[in-house]
Structure formats: C-alpha cells, structure tokens
N, C-alpha and C positions, 0 to 999 in steps of 0.2 A: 529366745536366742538374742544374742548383742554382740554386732562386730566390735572385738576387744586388738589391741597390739599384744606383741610378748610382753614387753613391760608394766602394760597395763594386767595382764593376765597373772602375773610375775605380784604384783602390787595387790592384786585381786584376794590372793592365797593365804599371802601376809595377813593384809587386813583382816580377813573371815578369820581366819584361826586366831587373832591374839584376839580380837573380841570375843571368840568362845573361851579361851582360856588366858587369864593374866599372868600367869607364868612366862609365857612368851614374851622375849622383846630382840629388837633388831640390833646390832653395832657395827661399826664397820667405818672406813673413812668416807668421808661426805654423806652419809644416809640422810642426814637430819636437817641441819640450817641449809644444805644444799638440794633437796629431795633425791639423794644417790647421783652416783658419776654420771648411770645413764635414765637417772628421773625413773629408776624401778623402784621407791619410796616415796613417792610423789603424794606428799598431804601427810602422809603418815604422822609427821612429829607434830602437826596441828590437834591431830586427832588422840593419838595416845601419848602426846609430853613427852618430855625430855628425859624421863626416867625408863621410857619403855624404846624411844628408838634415839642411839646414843652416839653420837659424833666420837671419834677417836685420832689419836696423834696416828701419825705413818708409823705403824708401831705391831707389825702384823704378831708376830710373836707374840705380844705381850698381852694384844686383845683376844687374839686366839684362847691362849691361857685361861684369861679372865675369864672366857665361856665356856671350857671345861671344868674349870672349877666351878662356875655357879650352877652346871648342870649335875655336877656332884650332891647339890644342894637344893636342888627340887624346883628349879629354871629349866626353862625347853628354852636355850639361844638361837638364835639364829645368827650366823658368823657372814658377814657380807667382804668380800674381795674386790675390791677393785678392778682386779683383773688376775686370774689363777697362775698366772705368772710371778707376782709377789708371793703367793701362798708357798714358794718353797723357803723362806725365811720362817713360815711357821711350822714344816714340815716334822719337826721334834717333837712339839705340841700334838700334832696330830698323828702321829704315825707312836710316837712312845705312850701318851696319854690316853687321848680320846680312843683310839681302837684296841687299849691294851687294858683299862682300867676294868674294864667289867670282867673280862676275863682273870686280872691277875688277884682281885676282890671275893673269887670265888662267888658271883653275880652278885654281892652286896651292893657298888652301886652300877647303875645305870648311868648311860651317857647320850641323853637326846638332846643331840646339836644340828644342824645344818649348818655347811662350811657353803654356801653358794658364790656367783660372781661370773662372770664369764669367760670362757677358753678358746684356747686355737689362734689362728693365726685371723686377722681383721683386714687385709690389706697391705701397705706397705709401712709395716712398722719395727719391721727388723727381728734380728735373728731372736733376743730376748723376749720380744712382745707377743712371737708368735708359736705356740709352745704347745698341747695337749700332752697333760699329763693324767690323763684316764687310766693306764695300764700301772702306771706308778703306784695310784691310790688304789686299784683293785688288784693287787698283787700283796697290800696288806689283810689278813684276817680281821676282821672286825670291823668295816669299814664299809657303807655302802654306797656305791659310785652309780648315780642317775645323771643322764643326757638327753633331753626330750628335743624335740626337733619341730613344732610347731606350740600356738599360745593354747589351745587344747591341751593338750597333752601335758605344758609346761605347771598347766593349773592344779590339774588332776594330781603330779607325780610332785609338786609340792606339798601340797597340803597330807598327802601318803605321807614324806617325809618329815614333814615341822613331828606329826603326830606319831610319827618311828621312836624305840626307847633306844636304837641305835643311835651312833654317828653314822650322819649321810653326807656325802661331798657331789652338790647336786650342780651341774656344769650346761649354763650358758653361754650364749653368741652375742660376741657384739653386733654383728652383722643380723641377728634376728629380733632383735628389740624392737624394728619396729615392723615387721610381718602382721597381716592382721586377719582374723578367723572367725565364726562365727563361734562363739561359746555359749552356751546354757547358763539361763538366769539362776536356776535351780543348784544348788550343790551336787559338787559331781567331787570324787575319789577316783586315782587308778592305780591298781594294784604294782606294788613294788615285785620288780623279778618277771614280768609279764612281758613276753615282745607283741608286738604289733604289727599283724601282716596287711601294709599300708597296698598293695595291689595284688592279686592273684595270677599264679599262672602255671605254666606246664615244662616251658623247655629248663629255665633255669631258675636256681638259687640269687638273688642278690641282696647281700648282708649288711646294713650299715646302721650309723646312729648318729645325731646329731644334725647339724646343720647342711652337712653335703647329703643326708635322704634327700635335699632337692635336688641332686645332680643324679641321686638313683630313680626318681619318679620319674626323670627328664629323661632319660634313657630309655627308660621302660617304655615310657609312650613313642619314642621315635623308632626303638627299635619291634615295638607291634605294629608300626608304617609294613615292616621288613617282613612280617610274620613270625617273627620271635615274642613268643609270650613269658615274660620276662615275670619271675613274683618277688616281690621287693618286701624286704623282712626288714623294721627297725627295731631292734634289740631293747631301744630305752634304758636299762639299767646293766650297767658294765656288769655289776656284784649286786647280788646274785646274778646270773647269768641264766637267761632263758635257751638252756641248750635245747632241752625237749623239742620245741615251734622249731629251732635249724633242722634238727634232724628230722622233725616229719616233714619239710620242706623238701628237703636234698634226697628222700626215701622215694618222692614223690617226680621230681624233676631230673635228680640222676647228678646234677651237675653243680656246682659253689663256685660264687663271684664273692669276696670282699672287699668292699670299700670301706677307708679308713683315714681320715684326718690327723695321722700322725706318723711316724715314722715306722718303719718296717721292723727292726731288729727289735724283738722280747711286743710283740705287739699284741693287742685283742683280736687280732686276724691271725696271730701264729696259735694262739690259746684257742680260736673255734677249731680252726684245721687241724689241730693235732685230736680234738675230741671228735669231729666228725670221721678223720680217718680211722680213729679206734672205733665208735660206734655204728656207723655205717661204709665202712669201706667195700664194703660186696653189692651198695645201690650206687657206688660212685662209677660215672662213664668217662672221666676225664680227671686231670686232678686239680686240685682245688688250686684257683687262681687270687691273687691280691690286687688294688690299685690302693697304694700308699703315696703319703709324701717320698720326695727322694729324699736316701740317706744321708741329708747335710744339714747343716743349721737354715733358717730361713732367710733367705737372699731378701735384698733390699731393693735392687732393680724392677719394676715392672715387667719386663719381659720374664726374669728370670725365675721371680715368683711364679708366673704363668706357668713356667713349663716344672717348677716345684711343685706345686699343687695339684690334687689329683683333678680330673677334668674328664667332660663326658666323651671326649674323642678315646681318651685311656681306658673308660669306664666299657665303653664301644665292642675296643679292639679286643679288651681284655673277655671279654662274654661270649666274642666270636671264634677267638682262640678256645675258648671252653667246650664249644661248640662244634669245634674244628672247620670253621668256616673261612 
C-alpha cells in the first residue's frame, strides 16, 4: 500500500494502461508542456512524447471529434476537459457520434474513449463553472457515466474505463484532486455498474456519488452519536446504474434519503425514486426524500452558495423527516 492524492491516483491509471497498450494516448488542453490544469498528467509527456500525450487549441469540439474518429480506427483516447463545463461545446460530438456510432453501424465499429476532467461546482466560481451534467450524459443510450468519490476508487473505475469498448464520460472534483488514500501497489480493477455500500446500517437508505459521499459519511457518523444507523450507498456509475444494491438497501431499512450535487428537476434522484417506488413500494415506511441543489443557477456570493449547496444540516433534517423524527 502507498498514500496516493486523487490526481496522482488519476495519473496512476493513465500511465499503467498506455504502457500496456500503445493504442492509448491522452489530449486535451494543457495535458502536456503543462502536466494538465490540475497536474493529473504530471510526467506523462516526458514519458510517453508528444505523439501519445497531446497539447490542443481551446478547441473542445474539434479535439473531441478528433478522438472519435481515431477510436473508429483502432485508438482507445482518452479526451481530457478542462473542466466538464466546456464539454457542452462538444456535446454533438458526443451525444450524435461517440454514443450513436456503434449502434447506428450495426456494431461494425466500436468507440473506446474516455471523455474525463472534472465537474460540479468548486467554490465561488459562478453560475457557469458550477454545473453537474451526469443526468444529461446518462439519459443518453450509449454512453457510460462513472463518478468515483475517493483516489481508490478513482483508479479502479478508470483503468475499467480506458479498457471499456464503450464511450465513458468518467467525472471528477476539482476539490478532490488532492484528497489522499492508501492504494494498493498491486494492480487492482473495479467493476463498471457496481455500487459500493461505503457504511452499513439498519434505520435508513442514504444515496449518493461523487464528491459530497463526504457529507453522507459525515452524517452518518454524527447521526450514529443519535442512534440512527444510517447505510450510506455510493452508486459510482450514473449508467449503468446499480439499482439491484438500492433496492436490497431500502428492502432492508424501509426508508431512502438522496443526496445529489445537481439540481432537482429530471435528476438521478428522480430516476432512483421512480424505480424504487415501482420495485419496492410495499418495503417503503416513508416516502423517498431528496437533498439537492436549489433550483437556480449557482450564486456567486458566499453566503449564498452556502445555502445553494446541499449541506449536512439539510442532509440531517432530511433523514429525520424520513424518519418522522
């Protein structure tokens, strides 16, 4: 074992897979003479040259492009974002292209890309910068939407992905880049579509993924102070979706909390609820409860982020209310 950061972990996955396979290479803006925005290519371009990890103009569209076509052509890309907020300028590419090609080819070709880079809101960076578009990308067919929520996990649910024949739109934190964990020296894989039930328990269900599972841990253990035993499920990958692990959670507990880093209307928290009230609606004691963003663009004020943002006082209230406490 070696304490790794996310980025490093992130940097980790890259490396191991393109040195097994030279089909792989990185592109993206600043990856190369910069080692990436947030130094998650760090060494890279010393290591595998200019031909395998490739500096590009502010040009999302067109680099996008570039790496569906060369995965047309027997390349596994890796598409590096800036930040997934630019990636709606590629959104064509990716949504007509990459998740339509194999199907409209009658499987002729394959499309193994990673669209990676990281999402959500960072802080105070305005209504633009602070965005999760997970439901967006996993409301297309063809398209598979991973968010891992620790540098474990980040490694495992990569190197899944680089070695997927799908397109994967694999979604980091700026704010976890530098979190640090112990990881295994050894090569380790984790399976794509699997959730992960990050603590056990009995009274309730609570749902999340990404970077705010720390605000569901943080709950968890404050509210077992309270004697609420709280089991905290992180989904990992939007598409597929591990509904199976929710429903033998909620079959179990009675009761569903989701938390969710984006906004409420058409959300990954309306798509669990409507599937757990169809497949377990006769184990539910309560009905299923959300903490989302509020329904507005992301405020620029500090205060006002604060009370935009979902928070473990929200997270709290909302568990106790489930609870009828």
């Amino acid at each position: 074992m070696k304490e790794k950061t996310f980025r490093e972990a992130i940097s980790d996955a890259m490396s191991e897979e393109m040195r097994r396979d030279e089909s792989i290479y990185l592109m993206g803006e600043e990856v190369a003479q910069y080692n990436g925005a947030y130094k998650a290519s760090k060494g890279m371009l010393n290591e595998f040259g200019s031909k395998r990890i490739i500096d590009t103009p502010i040009s999302e569209l067109g680099f996008s492009g570039i790496g569906i076509g060369s995965a047309m052509n027997g390349c596994r890309p890796i598409i590096e974002f800036m930040t997934f907020n630019f990636s709606l300028i590629a959104m064509d590419q990716i949504i007509n292209n990459a998740a339509k090609i194999y199907y409209m080819s009658g499987g002729q070709w394959n499309i193994p890309i990673v669209f990676r880079g990281p999402t959500g809101s960072a802080g105070q960076l305005g209504a633009t910068h602070s965005q999760s578009f997970e439901s967006w990308f996993a409301s297309c067919p063809g398209l598979k939407v991973v968010i891992p929520c620790n540098p474990y996990d980040a490694k495992g649910l990569l190197k899944s992905s680089i070695r997927d024949n799908n397109p994967v739109i694999f979604m980091e934190s700026e704010q976890m880049y530098g979190d640090k964990m112990m990881i295994p020296k050894k090569e380790y894989l984790l399976p794509i579509g699997k959730a992960s039930i990050k603590k056990k328990g009995k009274d309730v269900s609570l749902v999340s993924f990404g970077k705010i599972m720390k605000i569901a841990m943080n709950v968890a253990e404050k509210l077992n102070n309270d004697n609420i035993s709280v089991e905290v499920i992180d989904i990992q990958t939007i598409r597929p979706l591990d509904y199976n692990s929710i429903i033998f959670s909620v079959k179990k507990t009675n009761r569903l909390v989701i938390l969710e880093e984006s906004w409420p209307f058409s959300s990954i928290a309306s798509e669990i609820s409507f599937f757990v009230q169809k497949m377990a609606f006769d184990y539910l004691d309560a009905p299923i409860n959300r903490v989302t963003l509020l329904d507005t663009p992301a405020p620029y004020a500090s205060n006002l982020v604060e009370n935009w943002f979902p928070n473990e006082k929200k997270v709290i209230e909302s568990i106790k209310e489930t609870l009828y406490i």
